[in-house]
LUMLODO-163719 format. One record per residue: residue in three letters; x, y, z of N, C-alpha, C in turn. Coordinates in steps of 0.2 Angstrom, whole numbers, padded with zeros to 4 digits, always signed. Atoms other than C-alpha are relative to their C-alpha. Layout:
ALAXYZXYZXYZ
...
END
This chain:
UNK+0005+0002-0005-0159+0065-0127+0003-0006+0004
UNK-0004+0005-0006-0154+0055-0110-0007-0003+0000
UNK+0004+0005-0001-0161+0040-0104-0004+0001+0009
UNK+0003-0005-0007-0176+0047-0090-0004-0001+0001
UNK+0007+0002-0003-0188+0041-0080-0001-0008-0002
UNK+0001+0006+0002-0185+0024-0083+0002-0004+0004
UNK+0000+0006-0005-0184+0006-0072+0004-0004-0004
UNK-0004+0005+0001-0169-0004-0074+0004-0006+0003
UNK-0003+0006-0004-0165-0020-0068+0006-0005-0002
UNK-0005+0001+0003-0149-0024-0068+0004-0008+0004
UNK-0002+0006-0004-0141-0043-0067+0008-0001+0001
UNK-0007-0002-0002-0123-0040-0060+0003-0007+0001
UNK-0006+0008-0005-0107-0053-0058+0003+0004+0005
UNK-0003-0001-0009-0101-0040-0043-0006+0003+0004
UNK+0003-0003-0004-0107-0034-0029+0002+0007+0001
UNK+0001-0007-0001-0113-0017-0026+0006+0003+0005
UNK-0002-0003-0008-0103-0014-0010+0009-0002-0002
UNK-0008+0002+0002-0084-0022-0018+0001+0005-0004
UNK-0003-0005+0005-0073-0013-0028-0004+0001-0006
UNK+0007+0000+0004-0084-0004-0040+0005-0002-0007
UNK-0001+0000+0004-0082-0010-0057-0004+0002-0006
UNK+0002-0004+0002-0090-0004-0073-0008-0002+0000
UNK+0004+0000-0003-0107-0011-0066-0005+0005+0002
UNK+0001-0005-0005-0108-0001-0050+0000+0007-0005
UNK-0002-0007+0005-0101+0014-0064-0007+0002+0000
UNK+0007-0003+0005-0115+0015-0075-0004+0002+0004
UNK+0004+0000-0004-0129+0011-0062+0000+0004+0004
UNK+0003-0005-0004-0126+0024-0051+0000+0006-0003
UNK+0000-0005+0005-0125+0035-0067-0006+0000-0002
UNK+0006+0000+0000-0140+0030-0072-0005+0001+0004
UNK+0002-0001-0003-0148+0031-0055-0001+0009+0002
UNK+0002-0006-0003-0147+0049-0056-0006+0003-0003
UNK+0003-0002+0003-0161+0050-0068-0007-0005+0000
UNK+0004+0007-0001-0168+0033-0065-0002-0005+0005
UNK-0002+0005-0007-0172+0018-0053+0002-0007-0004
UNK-0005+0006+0004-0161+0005-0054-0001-0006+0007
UNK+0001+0005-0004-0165-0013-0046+0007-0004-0001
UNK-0006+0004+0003-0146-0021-0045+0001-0006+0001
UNK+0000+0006-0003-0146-0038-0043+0007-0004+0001
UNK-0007+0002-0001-0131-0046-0036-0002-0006+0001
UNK-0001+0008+0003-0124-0063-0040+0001-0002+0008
UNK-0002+0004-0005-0120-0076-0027+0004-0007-0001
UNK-0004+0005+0000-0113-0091-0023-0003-0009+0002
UNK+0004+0009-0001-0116-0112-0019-0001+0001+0007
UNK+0002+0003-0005-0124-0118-0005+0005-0004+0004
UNK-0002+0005-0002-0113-0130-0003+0009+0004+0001
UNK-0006-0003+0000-0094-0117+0000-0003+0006+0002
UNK+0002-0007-0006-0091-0102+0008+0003+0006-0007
UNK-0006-0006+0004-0085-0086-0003+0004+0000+0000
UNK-0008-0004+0001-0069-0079-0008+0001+0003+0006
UNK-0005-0005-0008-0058-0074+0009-0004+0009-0003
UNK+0001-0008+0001-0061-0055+0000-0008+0002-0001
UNK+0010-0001-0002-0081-0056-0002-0002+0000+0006
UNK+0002+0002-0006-0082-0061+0015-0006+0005+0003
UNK+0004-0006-0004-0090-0044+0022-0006+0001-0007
UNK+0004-0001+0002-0100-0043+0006-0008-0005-0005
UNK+0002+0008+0002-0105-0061-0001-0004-0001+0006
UNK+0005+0003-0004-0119-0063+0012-0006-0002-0001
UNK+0006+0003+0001-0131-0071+0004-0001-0005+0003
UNK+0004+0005-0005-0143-0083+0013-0001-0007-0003
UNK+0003+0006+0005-0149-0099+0013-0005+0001+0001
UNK+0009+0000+0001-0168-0098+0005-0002+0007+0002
UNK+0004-0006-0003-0170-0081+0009+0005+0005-0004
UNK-0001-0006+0004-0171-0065-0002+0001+0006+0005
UNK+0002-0005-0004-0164-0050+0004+0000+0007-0006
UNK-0002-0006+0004-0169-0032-0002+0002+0006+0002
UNK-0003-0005-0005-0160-0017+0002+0001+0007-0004
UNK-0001-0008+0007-0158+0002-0004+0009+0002+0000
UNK-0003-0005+0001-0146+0014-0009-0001+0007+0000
UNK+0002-0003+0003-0153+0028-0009-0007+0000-0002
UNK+0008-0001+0003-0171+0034-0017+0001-0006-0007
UNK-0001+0003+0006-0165+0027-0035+0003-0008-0001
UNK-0003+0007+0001-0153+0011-0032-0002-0004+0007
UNK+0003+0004-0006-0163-0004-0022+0006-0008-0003
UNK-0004+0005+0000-0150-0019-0021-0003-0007+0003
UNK+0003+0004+0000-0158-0036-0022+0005-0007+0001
UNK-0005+0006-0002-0146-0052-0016-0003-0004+0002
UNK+0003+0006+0000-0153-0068-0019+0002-0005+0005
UNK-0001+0006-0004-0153-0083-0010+0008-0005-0003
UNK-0006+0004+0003-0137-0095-0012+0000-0004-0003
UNK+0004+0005+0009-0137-0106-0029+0000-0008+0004
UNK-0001+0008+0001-0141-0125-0030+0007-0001+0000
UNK-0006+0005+0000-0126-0135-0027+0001-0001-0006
UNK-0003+0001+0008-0114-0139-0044-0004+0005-0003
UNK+0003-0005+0004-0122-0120-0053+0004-0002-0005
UNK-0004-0001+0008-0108-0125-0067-0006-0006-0002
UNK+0003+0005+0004-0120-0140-0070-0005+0004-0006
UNK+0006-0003+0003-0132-0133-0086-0007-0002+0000
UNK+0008+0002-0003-0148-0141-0078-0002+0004+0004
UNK-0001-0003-0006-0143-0135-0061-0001+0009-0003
UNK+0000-0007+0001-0139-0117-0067-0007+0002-0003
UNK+0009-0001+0005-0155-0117-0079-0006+0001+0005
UNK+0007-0001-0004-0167-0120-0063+0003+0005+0006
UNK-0001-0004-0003-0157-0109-0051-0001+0007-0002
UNK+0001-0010+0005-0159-0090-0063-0008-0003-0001
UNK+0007-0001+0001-0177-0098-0067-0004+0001+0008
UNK+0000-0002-0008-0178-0097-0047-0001+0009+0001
UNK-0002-0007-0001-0170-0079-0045-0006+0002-0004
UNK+0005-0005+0006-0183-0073-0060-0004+0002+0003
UNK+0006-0003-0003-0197-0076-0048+0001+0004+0005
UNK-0002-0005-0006-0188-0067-0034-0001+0007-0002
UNK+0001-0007+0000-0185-0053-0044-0004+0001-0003
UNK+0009-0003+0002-0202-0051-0051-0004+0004+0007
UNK+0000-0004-0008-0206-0049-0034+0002+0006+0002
UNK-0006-0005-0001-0195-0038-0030-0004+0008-0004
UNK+0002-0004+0004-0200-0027-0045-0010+0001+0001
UNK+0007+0000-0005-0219-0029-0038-0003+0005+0003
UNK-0001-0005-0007-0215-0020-0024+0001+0002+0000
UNK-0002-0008-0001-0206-0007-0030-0003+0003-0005
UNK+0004-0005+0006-0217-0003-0044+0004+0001-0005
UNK-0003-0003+0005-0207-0005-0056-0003-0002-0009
UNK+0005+0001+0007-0214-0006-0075+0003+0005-0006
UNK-0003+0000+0010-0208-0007-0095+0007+0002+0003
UNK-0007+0002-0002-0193-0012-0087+0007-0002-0005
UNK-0003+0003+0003-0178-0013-0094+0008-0004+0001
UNK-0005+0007-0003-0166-0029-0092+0009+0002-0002
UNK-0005+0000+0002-0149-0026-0091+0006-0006+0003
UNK-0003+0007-0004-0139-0042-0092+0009+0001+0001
UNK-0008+0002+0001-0120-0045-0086+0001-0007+0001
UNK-0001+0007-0001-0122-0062-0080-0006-0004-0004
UNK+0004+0004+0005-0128-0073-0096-0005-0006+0002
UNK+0006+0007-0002-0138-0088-0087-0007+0002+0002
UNK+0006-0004-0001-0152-0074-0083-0002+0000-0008
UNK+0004+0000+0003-0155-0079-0101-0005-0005+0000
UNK+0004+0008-0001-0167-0094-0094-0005+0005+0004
UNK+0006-0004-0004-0176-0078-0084-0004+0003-0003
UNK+0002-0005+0005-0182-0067-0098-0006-0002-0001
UNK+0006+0001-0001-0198-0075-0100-0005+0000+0007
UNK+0003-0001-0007-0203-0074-0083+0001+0008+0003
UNK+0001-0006-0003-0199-0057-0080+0001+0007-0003
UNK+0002-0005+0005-0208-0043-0088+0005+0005-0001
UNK-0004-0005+0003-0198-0030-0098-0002+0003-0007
UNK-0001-0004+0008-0199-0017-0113+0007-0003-0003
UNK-0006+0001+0005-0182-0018-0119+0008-0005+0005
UNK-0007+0006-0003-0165-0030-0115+0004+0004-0004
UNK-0007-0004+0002-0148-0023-0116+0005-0004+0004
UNK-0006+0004-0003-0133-0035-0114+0006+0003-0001
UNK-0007-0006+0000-0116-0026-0109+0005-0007+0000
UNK-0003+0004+0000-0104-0040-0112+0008+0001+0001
UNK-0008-0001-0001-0087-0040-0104+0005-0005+0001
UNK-0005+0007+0001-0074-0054-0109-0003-0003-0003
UNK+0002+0004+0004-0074-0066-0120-0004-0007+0006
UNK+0000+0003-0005-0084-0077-0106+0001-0007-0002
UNK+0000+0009+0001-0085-0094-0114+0008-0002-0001
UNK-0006+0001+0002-0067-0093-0115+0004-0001+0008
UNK-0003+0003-0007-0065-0095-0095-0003-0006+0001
UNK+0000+0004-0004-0060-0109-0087+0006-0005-0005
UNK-0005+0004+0004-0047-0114-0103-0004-0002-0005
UNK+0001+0003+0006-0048-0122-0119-0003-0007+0001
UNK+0001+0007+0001-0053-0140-0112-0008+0001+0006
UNK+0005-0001-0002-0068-0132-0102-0007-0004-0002
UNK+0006+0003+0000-0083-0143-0103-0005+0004-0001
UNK+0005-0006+0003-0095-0128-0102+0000+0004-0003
UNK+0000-0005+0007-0090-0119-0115-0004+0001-0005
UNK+0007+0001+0005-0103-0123-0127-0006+0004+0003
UNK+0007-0002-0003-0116-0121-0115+0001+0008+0000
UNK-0002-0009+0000-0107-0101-0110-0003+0003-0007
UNK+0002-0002+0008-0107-0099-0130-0007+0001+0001
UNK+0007-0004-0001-0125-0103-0130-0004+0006+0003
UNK+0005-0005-0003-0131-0093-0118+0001+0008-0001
UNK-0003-0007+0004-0121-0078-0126-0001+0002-0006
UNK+0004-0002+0006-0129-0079-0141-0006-0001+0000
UNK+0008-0001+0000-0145-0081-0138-0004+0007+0005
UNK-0001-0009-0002-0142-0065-0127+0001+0006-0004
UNK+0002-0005+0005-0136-0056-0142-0005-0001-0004
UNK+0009+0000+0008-0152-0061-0155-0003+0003+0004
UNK+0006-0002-0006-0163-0057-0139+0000+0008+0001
UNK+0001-0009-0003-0157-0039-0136+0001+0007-0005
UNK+0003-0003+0005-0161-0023-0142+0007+0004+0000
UNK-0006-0006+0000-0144-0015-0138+0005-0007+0003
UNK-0007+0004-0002-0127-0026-0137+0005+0005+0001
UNK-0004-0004-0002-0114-0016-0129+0009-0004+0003
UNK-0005+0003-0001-0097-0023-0129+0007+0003+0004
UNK-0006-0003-0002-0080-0020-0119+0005-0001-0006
UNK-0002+0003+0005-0071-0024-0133+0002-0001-0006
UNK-0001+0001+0008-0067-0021-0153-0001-0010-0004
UNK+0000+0006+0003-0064-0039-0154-0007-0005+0001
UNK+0006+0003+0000-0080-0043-0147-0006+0001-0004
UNK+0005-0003+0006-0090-0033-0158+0001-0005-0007
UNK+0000+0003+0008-0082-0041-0172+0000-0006+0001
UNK+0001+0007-0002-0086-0059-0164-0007+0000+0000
UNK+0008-0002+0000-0104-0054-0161-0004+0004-0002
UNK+0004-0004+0003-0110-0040-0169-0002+0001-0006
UNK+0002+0000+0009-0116-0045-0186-0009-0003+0003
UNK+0006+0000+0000-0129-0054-0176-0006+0000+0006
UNK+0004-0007-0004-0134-0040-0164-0005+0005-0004
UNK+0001-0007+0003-0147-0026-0168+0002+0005-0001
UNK-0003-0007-0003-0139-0014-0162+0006+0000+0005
UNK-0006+0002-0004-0121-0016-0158+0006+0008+0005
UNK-0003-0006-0001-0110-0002-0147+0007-0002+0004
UNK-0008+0003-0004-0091-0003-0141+0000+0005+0007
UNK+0000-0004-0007-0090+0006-0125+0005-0004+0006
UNK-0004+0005-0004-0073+0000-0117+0001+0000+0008
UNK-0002-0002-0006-0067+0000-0100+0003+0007+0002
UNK-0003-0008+0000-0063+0017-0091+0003+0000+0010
UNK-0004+0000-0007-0056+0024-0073-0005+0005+0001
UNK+0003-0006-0004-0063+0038-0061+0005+0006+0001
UNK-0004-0007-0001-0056+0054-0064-0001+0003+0005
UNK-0001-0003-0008-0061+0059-0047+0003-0001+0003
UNK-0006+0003-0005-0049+0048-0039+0007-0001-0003
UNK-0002+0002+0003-0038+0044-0052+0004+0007-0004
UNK-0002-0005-0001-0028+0061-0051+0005+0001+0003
UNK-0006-0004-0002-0010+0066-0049-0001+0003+0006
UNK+0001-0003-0006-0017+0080-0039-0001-0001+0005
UNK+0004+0005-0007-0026+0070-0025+0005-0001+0003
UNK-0009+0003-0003-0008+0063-0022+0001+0004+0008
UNK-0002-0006-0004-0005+0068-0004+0005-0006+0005
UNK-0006+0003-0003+0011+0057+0000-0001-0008-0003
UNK+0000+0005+0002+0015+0039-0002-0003-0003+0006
UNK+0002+0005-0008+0007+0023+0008+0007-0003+0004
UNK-0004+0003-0004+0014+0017+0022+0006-0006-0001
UNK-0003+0004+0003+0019+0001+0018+0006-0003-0006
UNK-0007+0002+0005+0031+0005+0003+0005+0005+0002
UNK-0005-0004-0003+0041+0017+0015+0005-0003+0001
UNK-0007+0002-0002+0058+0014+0014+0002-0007-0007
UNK-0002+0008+0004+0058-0001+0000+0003+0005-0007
UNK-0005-0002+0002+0073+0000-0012-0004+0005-0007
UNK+0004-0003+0006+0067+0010-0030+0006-0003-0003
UNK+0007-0003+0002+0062+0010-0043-0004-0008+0002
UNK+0005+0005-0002+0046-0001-0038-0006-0002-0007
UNK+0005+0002+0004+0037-0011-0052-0006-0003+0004
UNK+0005+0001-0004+0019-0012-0046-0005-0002-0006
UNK+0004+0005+0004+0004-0023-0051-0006+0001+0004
UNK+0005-0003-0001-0014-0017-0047-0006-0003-0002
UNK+0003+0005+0001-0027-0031-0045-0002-0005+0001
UNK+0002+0003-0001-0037-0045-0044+0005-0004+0000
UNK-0007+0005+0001-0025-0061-0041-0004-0006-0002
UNK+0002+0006+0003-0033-0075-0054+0001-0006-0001
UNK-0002+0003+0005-0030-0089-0064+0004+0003-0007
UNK-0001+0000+0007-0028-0080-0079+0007+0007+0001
UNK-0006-0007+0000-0013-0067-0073+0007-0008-0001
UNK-0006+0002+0003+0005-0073-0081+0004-0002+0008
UNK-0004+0000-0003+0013-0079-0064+0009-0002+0000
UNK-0007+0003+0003+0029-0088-0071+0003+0007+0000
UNK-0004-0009+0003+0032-0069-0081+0002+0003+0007
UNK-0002-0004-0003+0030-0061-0066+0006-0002+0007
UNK-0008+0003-0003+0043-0073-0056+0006+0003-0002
UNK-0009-0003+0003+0055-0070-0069+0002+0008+0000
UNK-0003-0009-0002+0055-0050-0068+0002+0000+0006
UNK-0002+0000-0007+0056-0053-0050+0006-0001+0001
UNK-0006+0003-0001+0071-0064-0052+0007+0003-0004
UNK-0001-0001+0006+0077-0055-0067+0003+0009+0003
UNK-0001-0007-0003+0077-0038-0057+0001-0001+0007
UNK+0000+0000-0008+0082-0040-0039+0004+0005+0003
UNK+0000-0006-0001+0087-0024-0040-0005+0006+0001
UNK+0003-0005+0001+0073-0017-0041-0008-0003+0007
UNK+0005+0002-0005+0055-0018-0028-0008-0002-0003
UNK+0007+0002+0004+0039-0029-0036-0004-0001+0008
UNK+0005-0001-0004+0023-0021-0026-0006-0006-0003
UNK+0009+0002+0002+0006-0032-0028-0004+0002+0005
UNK+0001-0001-0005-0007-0025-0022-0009-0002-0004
UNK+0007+0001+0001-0026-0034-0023-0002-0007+0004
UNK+0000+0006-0002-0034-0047-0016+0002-0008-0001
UNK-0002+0005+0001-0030-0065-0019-0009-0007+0000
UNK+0007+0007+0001-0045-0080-0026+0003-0006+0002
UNK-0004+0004-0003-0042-0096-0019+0003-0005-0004
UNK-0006+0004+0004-0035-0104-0035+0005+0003-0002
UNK-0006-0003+0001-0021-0090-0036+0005-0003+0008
UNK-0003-0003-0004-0018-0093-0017+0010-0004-0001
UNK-0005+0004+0001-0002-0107-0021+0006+0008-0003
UNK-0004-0003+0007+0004-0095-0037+0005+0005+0006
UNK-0001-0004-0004+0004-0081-0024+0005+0001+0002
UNK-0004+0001-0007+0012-0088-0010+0007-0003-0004
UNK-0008+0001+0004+0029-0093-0023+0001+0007-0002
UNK+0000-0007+0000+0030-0074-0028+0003+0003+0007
UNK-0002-0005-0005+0032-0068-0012+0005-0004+0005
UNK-0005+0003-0003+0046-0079-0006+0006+0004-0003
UNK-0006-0005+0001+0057-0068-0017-0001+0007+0004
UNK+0001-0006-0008+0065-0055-0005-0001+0007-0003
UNK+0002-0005+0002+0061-0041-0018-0008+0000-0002
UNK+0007-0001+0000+0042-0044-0018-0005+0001+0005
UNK+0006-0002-0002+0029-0037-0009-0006+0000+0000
UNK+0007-0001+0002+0011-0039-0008-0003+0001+0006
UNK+0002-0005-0006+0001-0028+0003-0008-0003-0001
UNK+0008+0002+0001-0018-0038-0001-0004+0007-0003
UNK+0004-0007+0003-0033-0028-0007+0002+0007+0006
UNK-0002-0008-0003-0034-0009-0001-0006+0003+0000
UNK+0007-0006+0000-0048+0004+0001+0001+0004-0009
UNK-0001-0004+0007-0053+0012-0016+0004+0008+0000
UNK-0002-0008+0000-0047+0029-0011+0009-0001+0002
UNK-0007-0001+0001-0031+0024-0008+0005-0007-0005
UNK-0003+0000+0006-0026+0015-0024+0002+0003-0004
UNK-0003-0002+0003-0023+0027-0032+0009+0002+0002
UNK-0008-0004-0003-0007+0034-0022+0004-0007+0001
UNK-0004+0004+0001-0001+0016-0024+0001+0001-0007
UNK+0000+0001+0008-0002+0018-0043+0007+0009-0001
UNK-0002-0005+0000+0006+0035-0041+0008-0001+0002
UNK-0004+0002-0004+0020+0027-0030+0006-0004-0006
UNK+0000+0004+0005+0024+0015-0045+0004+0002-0006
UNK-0006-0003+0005+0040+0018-0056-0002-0002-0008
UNK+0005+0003+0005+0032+0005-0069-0005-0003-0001
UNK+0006+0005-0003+0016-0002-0068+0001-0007-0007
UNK-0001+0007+0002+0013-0021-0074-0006-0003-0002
UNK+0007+0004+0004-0001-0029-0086+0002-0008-0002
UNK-0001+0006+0000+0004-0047-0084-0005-0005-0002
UNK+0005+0002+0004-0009-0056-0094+0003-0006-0004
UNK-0005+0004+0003-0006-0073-0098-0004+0000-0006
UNK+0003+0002+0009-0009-0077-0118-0005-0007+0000
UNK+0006+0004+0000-0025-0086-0120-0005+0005-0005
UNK+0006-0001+0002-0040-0083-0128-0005+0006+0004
UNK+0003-0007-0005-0047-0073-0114+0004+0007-0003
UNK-0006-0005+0001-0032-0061-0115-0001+0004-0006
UNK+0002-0003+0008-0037-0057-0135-0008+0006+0002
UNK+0008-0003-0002-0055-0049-0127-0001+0004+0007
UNK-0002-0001-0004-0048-0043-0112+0001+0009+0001
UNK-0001-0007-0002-0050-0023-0107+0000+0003+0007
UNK-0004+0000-0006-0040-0021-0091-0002+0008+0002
UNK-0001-0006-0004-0047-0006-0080+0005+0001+0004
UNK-0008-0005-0004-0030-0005-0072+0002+0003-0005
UNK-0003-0004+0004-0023+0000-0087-0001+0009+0000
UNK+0002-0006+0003-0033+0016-0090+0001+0004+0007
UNK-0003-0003-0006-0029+0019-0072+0006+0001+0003
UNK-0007-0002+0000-0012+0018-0072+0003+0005-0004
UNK-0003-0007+0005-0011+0029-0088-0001+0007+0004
UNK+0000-0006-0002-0021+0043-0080+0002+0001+0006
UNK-0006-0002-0004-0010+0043-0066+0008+0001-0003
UNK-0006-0003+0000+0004+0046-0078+0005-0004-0002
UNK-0007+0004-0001+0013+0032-0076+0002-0007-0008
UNK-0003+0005+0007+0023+0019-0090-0004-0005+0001
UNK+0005+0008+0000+0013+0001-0093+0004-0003-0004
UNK-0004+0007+0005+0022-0014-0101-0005-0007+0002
UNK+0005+0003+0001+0009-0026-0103+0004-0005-0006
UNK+0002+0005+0007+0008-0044-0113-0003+0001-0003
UNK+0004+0000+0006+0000-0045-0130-0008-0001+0004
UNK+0011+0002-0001-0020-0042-0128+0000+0004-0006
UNK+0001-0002+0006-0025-0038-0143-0008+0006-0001
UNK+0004-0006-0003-0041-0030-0137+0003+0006+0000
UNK-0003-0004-0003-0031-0017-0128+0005+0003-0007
UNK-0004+0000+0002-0020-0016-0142-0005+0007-0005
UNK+0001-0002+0007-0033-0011-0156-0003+0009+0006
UNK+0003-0007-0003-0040+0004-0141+0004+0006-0001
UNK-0004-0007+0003-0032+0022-0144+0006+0001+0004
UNK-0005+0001-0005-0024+0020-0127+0006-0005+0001
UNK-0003+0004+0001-0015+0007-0134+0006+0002-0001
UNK-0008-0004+0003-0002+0017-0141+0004+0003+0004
UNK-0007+0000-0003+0005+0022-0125+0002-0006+0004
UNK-0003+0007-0003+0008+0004-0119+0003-0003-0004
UNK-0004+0003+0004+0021-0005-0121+0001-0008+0001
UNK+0005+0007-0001+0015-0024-0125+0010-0003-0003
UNK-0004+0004+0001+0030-0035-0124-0001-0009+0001
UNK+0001+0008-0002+0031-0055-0127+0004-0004+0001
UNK-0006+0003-0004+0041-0065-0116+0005+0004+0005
UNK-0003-0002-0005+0051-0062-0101+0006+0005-0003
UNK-0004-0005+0001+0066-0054-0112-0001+0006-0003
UNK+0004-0005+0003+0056-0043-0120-0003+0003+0004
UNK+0005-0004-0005+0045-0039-0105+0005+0005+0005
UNK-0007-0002-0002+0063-0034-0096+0001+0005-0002
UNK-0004-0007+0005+0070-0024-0109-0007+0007+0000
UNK+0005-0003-0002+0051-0014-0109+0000+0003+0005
UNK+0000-0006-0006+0053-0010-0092+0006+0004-0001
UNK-0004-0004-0001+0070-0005-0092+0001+0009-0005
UNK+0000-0007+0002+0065+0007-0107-0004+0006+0004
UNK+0001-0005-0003+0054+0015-0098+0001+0003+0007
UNK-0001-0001-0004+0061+0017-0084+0007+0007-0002
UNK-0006-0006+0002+0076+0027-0093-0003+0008-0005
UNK+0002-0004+0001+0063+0039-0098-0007+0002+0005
UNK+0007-0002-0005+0052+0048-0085+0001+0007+0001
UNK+0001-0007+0001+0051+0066-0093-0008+0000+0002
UNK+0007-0004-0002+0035+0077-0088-0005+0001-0007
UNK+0002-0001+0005+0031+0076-0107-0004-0006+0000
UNK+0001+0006+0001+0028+0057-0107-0006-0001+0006
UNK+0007-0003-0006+0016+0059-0090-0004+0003-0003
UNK+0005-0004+0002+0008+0072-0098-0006-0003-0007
UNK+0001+0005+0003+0005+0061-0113-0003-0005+0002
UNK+0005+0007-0002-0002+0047-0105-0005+0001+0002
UNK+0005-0003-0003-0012+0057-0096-0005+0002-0004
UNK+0004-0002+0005-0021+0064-0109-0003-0002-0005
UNK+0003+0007+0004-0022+0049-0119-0006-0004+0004
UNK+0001+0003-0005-0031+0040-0105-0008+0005+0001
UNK+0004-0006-0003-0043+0058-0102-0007-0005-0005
UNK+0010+0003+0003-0059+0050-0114-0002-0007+0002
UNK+0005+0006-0002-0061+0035-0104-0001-0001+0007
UNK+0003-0001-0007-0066+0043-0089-0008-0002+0001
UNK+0008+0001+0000-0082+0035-0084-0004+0006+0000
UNK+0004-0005+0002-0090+0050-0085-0002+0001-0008
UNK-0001+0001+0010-0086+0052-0104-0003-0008-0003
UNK+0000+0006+0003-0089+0035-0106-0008-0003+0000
UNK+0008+0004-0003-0107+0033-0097-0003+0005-0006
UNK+0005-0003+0006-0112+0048-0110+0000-0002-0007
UNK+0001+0004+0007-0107+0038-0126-0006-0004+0001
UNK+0004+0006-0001-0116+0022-0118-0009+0005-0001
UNK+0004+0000+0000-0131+0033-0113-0003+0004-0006
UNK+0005+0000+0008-0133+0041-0130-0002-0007-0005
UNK+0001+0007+0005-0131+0024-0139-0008-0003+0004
UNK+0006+0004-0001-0147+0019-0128-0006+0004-0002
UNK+0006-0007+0003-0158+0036-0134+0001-0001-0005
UNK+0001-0001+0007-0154+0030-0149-0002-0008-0001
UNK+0003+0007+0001-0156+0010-0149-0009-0001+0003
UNK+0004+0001-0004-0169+0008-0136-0008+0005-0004
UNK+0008-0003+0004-0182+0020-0147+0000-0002-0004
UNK+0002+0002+0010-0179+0012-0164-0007-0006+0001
END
């Protein structure tokens, strides 16, 4: 039994309209049975978005906007937060704020025996104000663990992440390791990791290479991604430096604490970075891509960490040399990565793989990679709800 006829309000950290991650996935998998109210996050009053949100980060000052998708997906984008949101005062009265918006919201659209589905943990200060049947937290990343070891709101994150799992009636983890961090005191715990889109994410679609890597030397190690804090930049200097025989592609947009890290990468004359891309044409970079590159620096984060480029580079076929995640490590698809520690080890990694690029090992990856096609993956999730969601 599927999940039907039912009202879900869902409290997002992206935006509907950017690169879909496994949010936007589910939701508009569930809206095909369902309606779904999406609420996207925002930002301070007091700064402007990220260069890459620009076109879609438009939230206002003092003023709610509502918008549709469709018959089933209405998109709900709050007003812009109180000033310092890391403060835990401040955060606290800003989600008790939104709560009355999206009640509203839900008003309006008629929706009733609602069920909450949280990504963004400080909407547990909203729970009491906005009626619902049942709560279901989807937890992706170890979140109290951004911002580092000497993070001052770590505690606070903590709390608010367990008092999210006691509260809900289904925990849903990307994770193994987060299950085993939190689900002793979950009711109802599910692993459901990250996955790719097999509709895009297709050898066959392949219909040439992008422009931009026309003519550059091979073989090309390519990196497929957001440009954070938490990605290994040293490592990937040193492959750079370490390989000048070869062409390091990056291709995602840049946050404005990577932008330094960035701009030291691309003074070497074998690296290129082409910024974000259109979803439909990442793929034919990943395709393009002799070896792809999971550079993740070692931290805490990184041990809880389940990389949708990963599963997107496999079912394109291609080789991965990744740093230690142990997450990633314990999933089935782990077995075709090749997790190396340290620059000479990471080195030696690519160079194996690159001395091996039979149609066996493509085929192999490929088909290791095939059960975490969001599609396969929403039908796990949506049976774990046909079965928590009734008890």
């Amino acid at each position: 039994m599927s999940l039907t006829g039912r009202d879900i309000v869902c409290f997002s950290t992206h935006y509907w309209d950017e690169r879909w991650f496994r949010k936007q996935e589910f939701m508009s998998r569930f809206a095909r049975a369902n309606r779904v109210l999406f609420v996207e996050p925002s930002f301070s009053m007091a700064r402007r978005p990220e260069a890459h949100l620009r076109d879609t980060a438009t939230n206002r000052l003092l003023l709610t906007k509502l918008d549709s998708r469709g018959d089933r997906v209405h998109l709900l984008k709050p007003p812009r937060r109180l000033p310092k949101p890391r403060n835990p005062r401040i955060d606290q009265l800003t989600h008790r704020w939104y709560a009355r918006l999206v009640r509203r919201a839900m008003e309006r659209l008629g929706f009733r025996d609602a069920i909450l589905w949280v990504y963004q943990p400080s909407y547990l200060h909203a729970l009491d104000t906005i009626p619902h049947e049942r709560l279901v937290f989807d937890l992706v990343d170890d979140l109290a663990a951004y911002g580092g070891d000497e993070n001052p709101h770590a505690p606070y994150v903590e709390a608010l992440v367990r008092g999210l799992v006691e509260r809900s009636d289904l925990l849903v983890v990307t994770a193994k390791t987060l299950r085993d961090r939190y689900g002793s005191s979950a009711r109802w715990v599910e692993h459901i990791p990250n996955g790719f889109d097999a509709g895009l994410f297709s050898p066959e679609r392949i219909r040439g290479e992008p422009g931009p890597l026309a003519g550059l030397p091979r073989p090309i190690l390519g990196f497929i991604g957001t440009f954070f804090p938490f990605i290994d930049y040293e490592l990937l200097e040193d492959v750079a430096a370490l390989h000048a025989d070869k062409s390091v592609v990056l291709v995602g947009p840049v946050e404005a604490t990577a932008t330094e890290a960035v701009g030291r990468l691309v003074r070497f004359p074998n690296v290129l970075h082409v910024g974000g891309q259109p979803r439909a044409l990442i793929p034919s970079y990943v395709a393009a891509f002799d070896v792809c590159l999971n550079p993740f620096r070692k931290s805490r984060i990184a041990d809880s960490v389940n990389p949708l480029k990963v599963y997107e580079y496999l079912a394109m076929g291609r080789p991965v040399v990744s740093t230690p995640m142990e997450a990633l490590r314990m999933e089935d698809a782990g077995s075709e990565v090749a997790f190396a520690d340290g620059v000479a080890e990471f080195s030696r990694e690519i160079e194996v793989c690159l001395s091996d690029r039979s149609e066996e090992g493509e085929q192999r990856r490929r088909e290791t990679a095939a059960p975490y096609s969001w599609e396969q993956l929403f039908e796990r999730l949506d049976r774990a709800c046909s079965s928590a969601l009734a008890a």
